[in-house]
C-alpha positions as CSV (number, residue, x, y, z in Angstrom):
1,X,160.9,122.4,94.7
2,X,160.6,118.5,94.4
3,X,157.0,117.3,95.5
4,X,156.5,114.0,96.2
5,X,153.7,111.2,95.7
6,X,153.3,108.1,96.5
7,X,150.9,105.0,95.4
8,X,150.9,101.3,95.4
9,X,149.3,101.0,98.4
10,X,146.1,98.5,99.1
11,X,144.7,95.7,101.5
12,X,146.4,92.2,100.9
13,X,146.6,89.3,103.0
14,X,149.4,88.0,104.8
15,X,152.2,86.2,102.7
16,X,151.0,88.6,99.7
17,X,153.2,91.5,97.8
18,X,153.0,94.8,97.1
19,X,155.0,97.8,94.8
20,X,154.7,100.9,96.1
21,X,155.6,103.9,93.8
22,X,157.1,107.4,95.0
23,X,156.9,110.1,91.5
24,X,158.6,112.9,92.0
25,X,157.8,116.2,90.3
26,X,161.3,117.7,90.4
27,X,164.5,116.1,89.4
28,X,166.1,113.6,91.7
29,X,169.1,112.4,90.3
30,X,171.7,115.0,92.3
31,X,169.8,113.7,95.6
32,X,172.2,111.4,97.0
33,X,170.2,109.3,99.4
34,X,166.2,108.4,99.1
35,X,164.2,106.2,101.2
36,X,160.6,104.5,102.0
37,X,159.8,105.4,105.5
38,X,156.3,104.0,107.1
39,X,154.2,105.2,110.3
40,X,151.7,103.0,111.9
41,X,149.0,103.8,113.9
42,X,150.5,105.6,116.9
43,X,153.9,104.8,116.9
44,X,157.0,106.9,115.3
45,X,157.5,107.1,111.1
46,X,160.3,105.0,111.0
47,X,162.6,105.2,107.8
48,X,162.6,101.1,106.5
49,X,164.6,101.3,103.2
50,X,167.5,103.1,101.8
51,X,169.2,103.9,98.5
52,X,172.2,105.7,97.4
53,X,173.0,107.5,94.2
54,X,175.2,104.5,92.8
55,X,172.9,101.8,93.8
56,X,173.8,101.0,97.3
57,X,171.2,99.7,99.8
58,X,170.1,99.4,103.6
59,X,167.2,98.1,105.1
60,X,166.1,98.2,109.2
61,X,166.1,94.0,110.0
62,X,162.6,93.9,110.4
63,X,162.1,93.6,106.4
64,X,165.1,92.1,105.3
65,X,164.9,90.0,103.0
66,X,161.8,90.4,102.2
67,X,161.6,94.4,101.3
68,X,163.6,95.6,97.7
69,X,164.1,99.4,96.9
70,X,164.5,100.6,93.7
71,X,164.9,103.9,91.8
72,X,165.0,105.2,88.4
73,X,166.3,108.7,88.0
74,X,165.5,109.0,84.4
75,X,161.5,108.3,85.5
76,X,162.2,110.2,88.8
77,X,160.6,107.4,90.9
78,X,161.3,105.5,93.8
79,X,160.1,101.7,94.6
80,X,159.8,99.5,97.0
81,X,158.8,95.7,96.6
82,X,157.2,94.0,99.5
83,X,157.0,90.3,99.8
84,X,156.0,88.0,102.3
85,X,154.2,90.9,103.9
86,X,153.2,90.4,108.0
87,X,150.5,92.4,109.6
88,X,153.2,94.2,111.7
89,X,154.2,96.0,108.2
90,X,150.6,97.7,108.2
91,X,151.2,101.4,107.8
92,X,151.2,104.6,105.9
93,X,154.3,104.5,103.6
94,X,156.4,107.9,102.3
95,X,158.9,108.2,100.5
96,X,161.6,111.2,101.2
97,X,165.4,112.0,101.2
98,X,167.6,110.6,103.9
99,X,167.7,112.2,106.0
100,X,164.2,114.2,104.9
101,X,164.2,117.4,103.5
102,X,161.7,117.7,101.2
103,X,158.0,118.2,102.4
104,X,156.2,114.8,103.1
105,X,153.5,113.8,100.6
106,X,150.6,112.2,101.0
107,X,151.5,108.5,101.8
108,X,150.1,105.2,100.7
109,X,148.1,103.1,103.0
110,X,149.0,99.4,103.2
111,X,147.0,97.1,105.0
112,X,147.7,93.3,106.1
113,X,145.6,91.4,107.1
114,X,146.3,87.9,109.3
């Protein structure tokens, strides 16, 4: 069973960047779609960034623009680039399938600060 866990994750002010990571110990080439989701304090994980098999991306409008994801099957990892970060983007960040299906790790913590 693929287990999942992400870093990357830190304190940085607001304007700053950050790459989160998302190793996987299993194999994730076959699965078709994989995504950075983030939940902040008391509100609903919300799924932020999408990527397909061949390449293809979605992103929720909030971080357009300003959010890349990335994978590397060979490596099995996941990214996601975060530029012009906002404190509104302060959250723990997972990684997972989309839609999920594979038990949630342990997050990364990123932290803007105004």
């Amino acid at each position: 069973q693929v287990q999942l866990v992400e870093s990357g994750g830190g304190l940085v002010q607001a304007g700053g960047s950050l790459r989160l990571s998302c190793a996987a110990s299993g194999i994730i080439v076959n699965i078709n779609s994989l995504g950075w989701y983030r939940q902040a304090p008391g509100k609903q994980r919300e799924l932020v960034a999408t990527i397909a098999k061949r390449g293809d991306t979605a992103y929720v409008d909030s971080v357009k623009g300003r959010f890349t994801i990335s994978r590397d099957n060979a490596k099995n990892t996941v990214y996601l680039q975060m530029n012009s970060l906002k404190p509104e983007d302060t959250a723990v960040y997972y990684c997972n399938s989309v839609p999920y299906q594979i038990p949630w790790g342990q997050g990364t913590q990123v932290t803007v600060s105004s």
